[in-house]
C-alpha positions in Angstrom: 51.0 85.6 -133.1 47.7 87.8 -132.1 47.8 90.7 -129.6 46.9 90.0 -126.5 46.4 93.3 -124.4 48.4 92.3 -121.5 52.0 93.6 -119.7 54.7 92.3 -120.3 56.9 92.3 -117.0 60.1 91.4 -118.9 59.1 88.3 -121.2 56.2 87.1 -118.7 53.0 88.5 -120.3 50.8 90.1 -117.5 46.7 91.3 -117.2 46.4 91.1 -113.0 44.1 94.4 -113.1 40.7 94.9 -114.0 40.7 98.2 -115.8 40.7 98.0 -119.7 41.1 100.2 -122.2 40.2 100.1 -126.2 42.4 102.2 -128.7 40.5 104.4 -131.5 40.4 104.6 -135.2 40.3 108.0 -136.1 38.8 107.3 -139.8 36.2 104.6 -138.9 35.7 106.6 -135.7 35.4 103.1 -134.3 36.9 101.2 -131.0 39.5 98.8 -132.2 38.7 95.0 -131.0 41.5 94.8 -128.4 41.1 95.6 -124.4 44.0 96.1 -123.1 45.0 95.5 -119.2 45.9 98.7 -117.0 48.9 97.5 -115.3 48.4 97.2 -111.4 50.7 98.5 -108.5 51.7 95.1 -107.9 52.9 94.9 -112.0 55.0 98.2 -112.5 56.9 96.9 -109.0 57.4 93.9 -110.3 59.0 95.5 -113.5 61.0 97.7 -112.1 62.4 95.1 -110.1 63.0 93.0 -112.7 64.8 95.7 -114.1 67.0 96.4 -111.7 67.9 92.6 -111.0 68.7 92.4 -115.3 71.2 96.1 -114.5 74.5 94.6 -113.3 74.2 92.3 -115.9 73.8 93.9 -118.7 75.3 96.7 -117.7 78.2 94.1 -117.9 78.0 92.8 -121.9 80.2 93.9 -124.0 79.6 97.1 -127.1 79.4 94.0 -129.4 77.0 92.1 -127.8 74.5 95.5 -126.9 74.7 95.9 -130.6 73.8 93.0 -131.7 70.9 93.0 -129.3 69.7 96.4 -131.2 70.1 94.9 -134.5 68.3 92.0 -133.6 65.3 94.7 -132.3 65.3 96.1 -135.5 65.0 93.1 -137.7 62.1 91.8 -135.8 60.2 94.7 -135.9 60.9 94.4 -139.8 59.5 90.7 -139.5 56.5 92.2 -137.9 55.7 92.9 -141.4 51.9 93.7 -141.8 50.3 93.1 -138.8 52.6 96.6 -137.3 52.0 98.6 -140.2 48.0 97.9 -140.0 47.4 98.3 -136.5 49.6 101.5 -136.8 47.4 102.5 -139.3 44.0 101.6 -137.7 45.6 103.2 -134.5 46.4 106.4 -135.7 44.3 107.0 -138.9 47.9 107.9 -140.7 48.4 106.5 -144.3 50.5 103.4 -144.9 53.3 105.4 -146.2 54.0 107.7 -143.7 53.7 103.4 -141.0 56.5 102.5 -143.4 58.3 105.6 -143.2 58.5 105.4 -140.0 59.1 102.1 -139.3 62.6 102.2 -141.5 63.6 105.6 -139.6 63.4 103.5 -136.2 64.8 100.4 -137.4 67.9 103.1 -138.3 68.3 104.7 -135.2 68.6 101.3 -133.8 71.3 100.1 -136.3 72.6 103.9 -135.6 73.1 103.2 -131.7 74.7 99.9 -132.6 77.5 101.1 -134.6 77.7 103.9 -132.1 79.0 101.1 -129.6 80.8 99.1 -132.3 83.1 102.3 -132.6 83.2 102.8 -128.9 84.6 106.4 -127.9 81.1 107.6 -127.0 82.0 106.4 -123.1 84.2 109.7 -123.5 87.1 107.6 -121.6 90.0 110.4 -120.4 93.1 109.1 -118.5 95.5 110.9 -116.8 98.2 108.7 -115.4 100.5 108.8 -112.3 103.4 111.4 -112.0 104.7 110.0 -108.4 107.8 112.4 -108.9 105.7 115.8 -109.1 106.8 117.9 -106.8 105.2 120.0 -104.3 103.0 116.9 -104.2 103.2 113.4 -106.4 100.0 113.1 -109.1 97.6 110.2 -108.6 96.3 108.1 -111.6 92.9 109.2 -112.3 90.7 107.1 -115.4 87.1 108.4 -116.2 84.5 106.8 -118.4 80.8 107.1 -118.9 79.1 104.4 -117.2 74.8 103.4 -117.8 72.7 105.2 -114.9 70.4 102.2 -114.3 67.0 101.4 -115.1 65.1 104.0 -117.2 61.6 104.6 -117.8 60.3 105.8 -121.0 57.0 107.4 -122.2 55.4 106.4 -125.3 54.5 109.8 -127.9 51.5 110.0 -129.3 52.5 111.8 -132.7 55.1 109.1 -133.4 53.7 105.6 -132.7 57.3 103.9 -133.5 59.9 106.4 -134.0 59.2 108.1 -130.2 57.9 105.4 -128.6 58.5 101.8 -127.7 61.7 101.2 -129.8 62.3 104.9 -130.4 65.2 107.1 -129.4 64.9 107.0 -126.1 64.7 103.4 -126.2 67.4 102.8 -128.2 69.9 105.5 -126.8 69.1 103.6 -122.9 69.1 100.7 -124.2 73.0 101.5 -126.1 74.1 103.1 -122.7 72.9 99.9 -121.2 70.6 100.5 -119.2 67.3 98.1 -119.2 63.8 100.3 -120.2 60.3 99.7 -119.2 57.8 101.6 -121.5 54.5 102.8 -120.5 53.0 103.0 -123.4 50.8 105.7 -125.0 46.9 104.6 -124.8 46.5 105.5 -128.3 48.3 103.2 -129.9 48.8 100.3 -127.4 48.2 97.3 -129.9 51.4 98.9 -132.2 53.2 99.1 -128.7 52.4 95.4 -128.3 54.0 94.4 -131.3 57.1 96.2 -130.8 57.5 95.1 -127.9 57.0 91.3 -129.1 60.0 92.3 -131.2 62.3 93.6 -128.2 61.7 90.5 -126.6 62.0 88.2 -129.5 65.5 90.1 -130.1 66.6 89.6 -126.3 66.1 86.0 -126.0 67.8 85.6 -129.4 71.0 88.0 -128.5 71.0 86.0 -124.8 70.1 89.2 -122.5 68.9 89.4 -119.2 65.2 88.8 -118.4 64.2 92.3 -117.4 66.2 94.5 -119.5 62.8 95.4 -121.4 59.5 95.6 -120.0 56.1 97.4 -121.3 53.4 98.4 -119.1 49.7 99.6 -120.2 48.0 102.3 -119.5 44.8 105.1 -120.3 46.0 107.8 -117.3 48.2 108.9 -115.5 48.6 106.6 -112.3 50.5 104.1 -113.6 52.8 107.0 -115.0 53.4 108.3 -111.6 53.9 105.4 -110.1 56.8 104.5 -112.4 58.2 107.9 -111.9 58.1 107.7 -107.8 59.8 104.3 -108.0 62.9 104.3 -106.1 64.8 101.9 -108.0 64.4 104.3 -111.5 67.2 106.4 -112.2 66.1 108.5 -115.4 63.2 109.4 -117.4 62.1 110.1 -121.2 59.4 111.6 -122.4 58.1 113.2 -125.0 54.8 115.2 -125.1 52.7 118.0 -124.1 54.3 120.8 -121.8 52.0 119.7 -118.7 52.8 116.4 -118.9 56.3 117.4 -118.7 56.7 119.6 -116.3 54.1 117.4 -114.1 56.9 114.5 -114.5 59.7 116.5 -114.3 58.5 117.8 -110.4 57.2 114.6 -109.4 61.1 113.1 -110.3 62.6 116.5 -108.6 59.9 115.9 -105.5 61.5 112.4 -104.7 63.8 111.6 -101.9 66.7 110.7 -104.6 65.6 113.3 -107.4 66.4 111.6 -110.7 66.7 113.3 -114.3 63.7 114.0 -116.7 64.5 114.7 -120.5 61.5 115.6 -121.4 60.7 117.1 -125.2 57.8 119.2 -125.4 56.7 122.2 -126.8 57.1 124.4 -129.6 56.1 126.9 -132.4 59.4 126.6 -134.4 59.4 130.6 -135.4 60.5 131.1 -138.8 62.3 134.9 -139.7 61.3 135.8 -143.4 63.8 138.6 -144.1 62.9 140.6 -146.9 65.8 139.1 -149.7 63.5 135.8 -149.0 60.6 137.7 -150.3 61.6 139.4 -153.3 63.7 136.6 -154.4 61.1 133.6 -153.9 58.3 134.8 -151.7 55.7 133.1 -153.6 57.6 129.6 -153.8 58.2 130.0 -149.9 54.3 130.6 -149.1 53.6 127.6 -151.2 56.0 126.0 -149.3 55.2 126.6 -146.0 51.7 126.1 -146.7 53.1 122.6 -147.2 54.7 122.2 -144.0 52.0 123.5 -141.8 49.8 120.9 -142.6 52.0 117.9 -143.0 50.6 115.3 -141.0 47.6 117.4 -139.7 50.3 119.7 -138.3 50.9 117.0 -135.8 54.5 117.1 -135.9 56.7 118.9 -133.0 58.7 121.4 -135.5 55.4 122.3 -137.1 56.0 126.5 -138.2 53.9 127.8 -135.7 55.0 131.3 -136.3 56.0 133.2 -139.5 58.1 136.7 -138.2 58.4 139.2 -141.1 58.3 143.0 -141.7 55.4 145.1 -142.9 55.6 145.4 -146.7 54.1 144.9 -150.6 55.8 141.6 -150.6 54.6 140.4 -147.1 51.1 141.0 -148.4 51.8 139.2 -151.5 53.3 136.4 -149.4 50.1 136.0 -146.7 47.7 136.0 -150.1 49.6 133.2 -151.1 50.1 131.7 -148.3 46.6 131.9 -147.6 45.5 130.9 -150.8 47.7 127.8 -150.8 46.2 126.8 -147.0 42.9 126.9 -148.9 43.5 124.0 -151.7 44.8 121.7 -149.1 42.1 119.2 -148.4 41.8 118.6 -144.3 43.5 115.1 -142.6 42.4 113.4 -139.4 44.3 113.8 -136.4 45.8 110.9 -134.1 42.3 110.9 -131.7 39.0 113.1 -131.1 40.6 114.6 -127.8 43.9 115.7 -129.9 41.3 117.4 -132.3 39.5 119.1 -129.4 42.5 120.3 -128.3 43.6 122.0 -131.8 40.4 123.7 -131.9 40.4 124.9 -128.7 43.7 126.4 -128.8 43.0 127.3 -133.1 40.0 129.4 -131.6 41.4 131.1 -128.7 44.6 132.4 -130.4 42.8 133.3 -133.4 39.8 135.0 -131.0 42.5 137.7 -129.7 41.9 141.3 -130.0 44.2 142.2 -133.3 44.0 138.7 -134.9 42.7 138.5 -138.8 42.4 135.0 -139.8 43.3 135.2 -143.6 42.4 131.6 -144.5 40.2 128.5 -142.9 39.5 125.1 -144.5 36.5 124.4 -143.4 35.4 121.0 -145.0 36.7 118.7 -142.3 34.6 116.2 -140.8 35.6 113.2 -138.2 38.8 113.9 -136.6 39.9 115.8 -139.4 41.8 119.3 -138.6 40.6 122.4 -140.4 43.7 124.4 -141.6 44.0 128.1 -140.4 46.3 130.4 -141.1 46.4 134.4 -139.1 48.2 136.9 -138.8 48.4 139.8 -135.8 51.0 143.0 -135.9 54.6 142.5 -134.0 53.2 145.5 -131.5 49.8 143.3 -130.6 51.9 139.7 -130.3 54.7 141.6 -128.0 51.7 142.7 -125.8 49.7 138.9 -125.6 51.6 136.2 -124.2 48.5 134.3 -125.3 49.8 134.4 -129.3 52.6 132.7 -127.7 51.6 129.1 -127.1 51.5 126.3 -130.0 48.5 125.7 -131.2 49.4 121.5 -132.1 47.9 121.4 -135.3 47.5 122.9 -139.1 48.0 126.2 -137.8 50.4 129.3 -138.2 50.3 133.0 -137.4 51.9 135.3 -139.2 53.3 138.5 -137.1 53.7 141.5 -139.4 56.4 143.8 -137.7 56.7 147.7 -138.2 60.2 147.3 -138.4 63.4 145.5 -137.5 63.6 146.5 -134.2 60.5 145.3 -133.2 61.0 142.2 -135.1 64.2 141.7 -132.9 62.0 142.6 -129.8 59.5 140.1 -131.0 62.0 137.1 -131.1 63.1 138.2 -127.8 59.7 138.0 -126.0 59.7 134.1 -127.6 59.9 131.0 -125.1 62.6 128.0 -125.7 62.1 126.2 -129.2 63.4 123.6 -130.5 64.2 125.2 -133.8 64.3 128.7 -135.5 64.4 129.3 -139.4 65.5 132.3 -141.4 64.3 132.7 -145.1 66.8 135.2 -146.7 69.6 135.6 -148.9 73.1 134.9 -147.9 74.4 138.8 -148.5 71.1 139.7 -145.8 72.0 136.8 -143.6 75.4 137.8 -142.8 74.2 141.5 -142.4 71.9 140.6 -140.1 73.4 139.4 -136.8 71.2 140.7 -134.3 68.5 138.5 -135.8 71.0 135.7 -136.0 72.0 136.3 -132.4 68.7 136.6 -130.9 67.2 133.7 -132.4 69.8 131.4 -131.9 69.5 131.8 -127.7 66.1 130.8 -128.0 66.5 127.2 -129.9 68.0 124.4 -130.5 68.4 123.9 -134.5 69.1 127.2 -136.6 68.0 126.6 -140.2 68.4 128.6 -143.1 66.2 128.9 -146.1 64.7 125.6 -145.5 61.3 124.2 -143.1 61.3 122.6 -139.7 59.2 119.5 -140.4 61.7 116.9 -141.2 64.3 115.8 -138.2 67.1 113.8 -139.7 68.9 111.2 -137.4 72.2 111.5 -137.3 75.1 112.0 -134.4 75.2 116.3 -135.7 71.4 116.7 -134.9 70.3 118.5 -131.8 66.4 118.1 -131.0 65.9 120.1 -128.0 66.1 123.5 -126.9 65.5 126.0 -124.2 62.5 124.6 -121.7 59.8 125.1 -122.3 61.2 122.8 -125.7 62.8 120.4 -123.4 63.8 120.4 -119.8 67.5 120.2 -120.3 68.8 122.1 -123.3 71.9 120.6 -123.2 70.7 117.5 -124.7 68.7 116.0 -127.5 66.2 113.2 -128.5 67.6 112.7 -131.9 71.0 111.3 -133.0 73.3 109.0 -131.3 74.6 112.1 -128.9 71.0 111.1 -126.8 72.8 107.9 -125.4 74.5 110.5 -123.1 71.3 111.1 -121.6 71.3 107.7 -119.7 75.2 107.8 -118.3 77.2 109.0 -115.8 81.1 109.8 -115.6 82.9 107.5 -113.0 86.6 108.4 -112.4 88.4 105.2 -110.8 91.9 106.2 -109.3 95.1 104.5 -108.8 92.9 101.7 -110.0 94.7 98.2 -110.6 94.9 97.4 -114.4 93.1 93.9 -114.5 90.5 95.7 -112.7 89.5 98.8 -114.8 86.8 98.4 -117.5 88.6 97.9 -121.1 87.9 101.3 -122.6 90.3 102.6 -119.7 92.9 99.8 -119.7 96.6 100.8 -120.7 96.5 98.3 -123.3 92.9 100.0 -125.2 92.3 96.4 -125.9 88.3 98.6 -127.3 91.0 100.3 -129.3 88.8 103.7 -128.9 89.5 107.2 -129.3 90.7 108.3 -125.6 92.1 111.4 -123.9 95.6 110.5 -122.8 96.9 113.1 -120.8 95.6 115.7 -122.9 96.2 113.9 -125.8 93.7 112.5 -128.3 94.7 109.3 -129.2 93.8 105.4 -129.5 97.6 104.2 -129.1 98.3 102.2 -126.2 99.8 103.7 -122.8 
């Protein structure tokens, strides 16, 4: 089994256009051998058709058999064996470890979305049944469920080659609410796209599912993007990426004659409070530590620190030396591609170029795609005044904001857009004295941690990976953890319905035998 740089319009491979594209090694800083086909006009119609023809029916299969399909995903990808891990290497110029690491974490969110449906209450079914004696007025039967929207589109990441992308979360969580997906793929890594998607419809035709319910289309712009947005026959949208790209898909859906939801996850600098308990207690461990985290994976990472918040002091200045010093030892990585590199330094050089702004350390050994580490800092009265210390730099970079006092810390953290998450470094006696801090941060994100770092996103149904826009477009939902299924569904209430005709998880009988809402009640007992 080879690549072969084609669509795949369900299981029909597909290379009708005559625009190719070549993906990038970022450590040879060499053109990997395969072209791969831009998918035509005529293509992405033909999938999304496809898609919507495979809807009703599998829409229609049972939890079981939607789980089964998503373990079957999940052991193919695992038969992949080296030929994903070393185009996901050559792709992305990431070590092996971190393509295996990945790799297991996607293969468990798909086995996570499966047992989701084996259990069964996630439809969220509530009945409330007939009271034909209430006076003024007799009381209808009214049964509500979460049903799948329909077809869903989903945007390949670049920082994530597996885990957000083809057989990522928002994959998985569509797929689990049972709606078919097609992918449009992210250019940079379009051969590991391929083989995933070999997988998902390996898995399909093994598990018996409908021809359409996956498709995969290519891409190097943004046309074929568009197009799959604007398409009538698509009822939702993931995507997870830059803030322009989001917003840009999130009005084109909003712009259509049926305007359809985008969950869209996008940016953020992940502030992190250092009270100062955190400082006198273990202020230099911390610096080490966060030198750590800013650079993990060339900073590439969407809960990379961005922003270290503490108050002027002795201590701070022993922690930015440290800090500093640490950002120094740490030899420079490549990024995921040359134009992700010239955006680091573009937006590395511009925040650090700002009136106020000391840069207290810079690797400056990189060469290739490798990202120079930088680490600033700027007083709380200078970033409160520049909205342009504001934006992530996506990258090995952090600024440190040195605040006069509390108050203007607390002004500071104000003055922040959406994030996805917000840390506070401090001791438990200083935590709890501290709710203003507490309060203000937590309206601005998504995930509070304490005494801990960002990087790291664990899957599992308590996570919440989104926050207020710009961090995603809908704050009320996340990316990560089996909770994202209720992205791609929709309650339906059916009333005075007749029982051999209401879906199972709302039959008297609970022949799912789910968790329910019974007339208030929580209960999986029959009616």
């Amino acid at each position: 089994m080879n690549l072969t740089g084609q669509n795949y319009i369900g299981n029909s491979p597909s290379g009708k256009g005559s625009k190719t594209f070549q993906t990038y090694n970022p450590v040879s800083l060499e053109l990997n051998a395969t072209s791969f086909y831009e998918a035509t006009s005529q293509e992405i119609d033909a999938a999304v058709q496809l898609a919507q023809t495979a809807f009703n029916e599998y829409a229609a299969t049972t939890p079981e058999q939607k789980a089964a399909f998503l373990v079957a995903i999940a052991e193919e990808i695992e038969a992949l064996g080296d030929a994903l891990l070393e185009t996901y290497v050559t792709e992305s110029g990431l070590p092996m470890g971190r393509a295996q690491g990945e790799r297991g974490r996607t293969m468990g969110q798909l086995r996570a979305f499966a047992n989701l449906l084996q259990e069964g209450s996630w439809v969220e079914a509530v009945i409330d049944t007939a009271q034909p004696d209430r006076q003024p007025l007799p009381k209808v039967d009214i049964r509500k469920m979460q049903e799948p929207i329909g077809p869903v589109v989903v945007f390949g990441a670049s920082n994530f080659p597996l885990a957000f992308s083809t057989a990522g979360g928002d994959t998985a969580s569509a797929l689990a609410a049972g709606c078919p997906v097609i992918v449009k793929g992210h250019p940079m890594h379009a051969g590991t796209s391929e083989w995933v998607t070999k997988a998902i419809l390996k898995a399909a035709e093994r598990t018996g599912m409908p021809n359409g319910v996956f498709s995969h289309m290519n891409s190097s712009g943004i046309e074929v993007g568009t197009q799959l947005v604007q398409h009538p026959l698509v009822k939702g949208v993931g995507f997870t990426g830059s803030i322009a790209g989001g917003t840009a898909l999130y009005r084109l859906a909003a712009e259509r004659p049926e305007p359809i939801p985008v969950y869209a996850e996008m940016g953020s600098i992940n502030p992190v409070v250092v009270l100062p308990s955190a400082l006198v207690e273990k202020g230099n461990d911390w610096a080490k530590t966060y030198a750590g985290s800013i650079t993990l994976g060339s900073g590439q990472f969407c809960t990379n620190p961005g922003l270290i918040i503490g108050l002027a002091s002795a201590e701070m200045e022993d922690f930015k030396q440290i800090l500093a010093g640490a950002i120094s030892e740490i030899a420079p990585s490549s990024m995921l591609h040359p134009n992700i590199l010239k955006g680091y330094e573009a937006n590395k050089n511009e925040v650090s170029g700002q009136n106020g702004v000391a840069v207290l350390a810079q690797v400056n050994s990189a060469t290739g795609t490798q990202a120079n580490p930088m680490v600033a800092s700027v007083t709380g009265a200078e970033f409160i005044a520049n909205p342009k210390l504001h934006t992530e730099v996506f990258g090995p970079f952090s600024l440190v904001v040195e605040c006069a006092h509390m108050a203007e810390l607390n002004t500071v953290i104000q003055h922040l857009e959406g994030q996805l998450t917000g840390t506070i470094l401090a001791s438990e006696t200083e935590l709890s004295s501290r709710t203003d801090v507490v309060s203000n941060l937590g309206k601005k994100v998504g995930r509070l941690i304490f005494n801990g770092v960002p990087t790291g996103v664990e899957v599992c149904p308590a996570m919440q990976h989104g926050g207020p826009f710009p961090a995603s477009s809908d704050s009320r939902t996340t990316s990560v953890g089996t909770d994202a299924i209720k992205r791609w569904a929709r309650p339906v209430a059916y009333q005075n319905w007749p029982q051999n005709l209401l879906p199972n998880a709302l039959k008297d009988e609970n022949p799912l035998g789910i968790s329910r809402v019974v007339n208030g009640e929580h209960t999986k007992a029959a009616i």
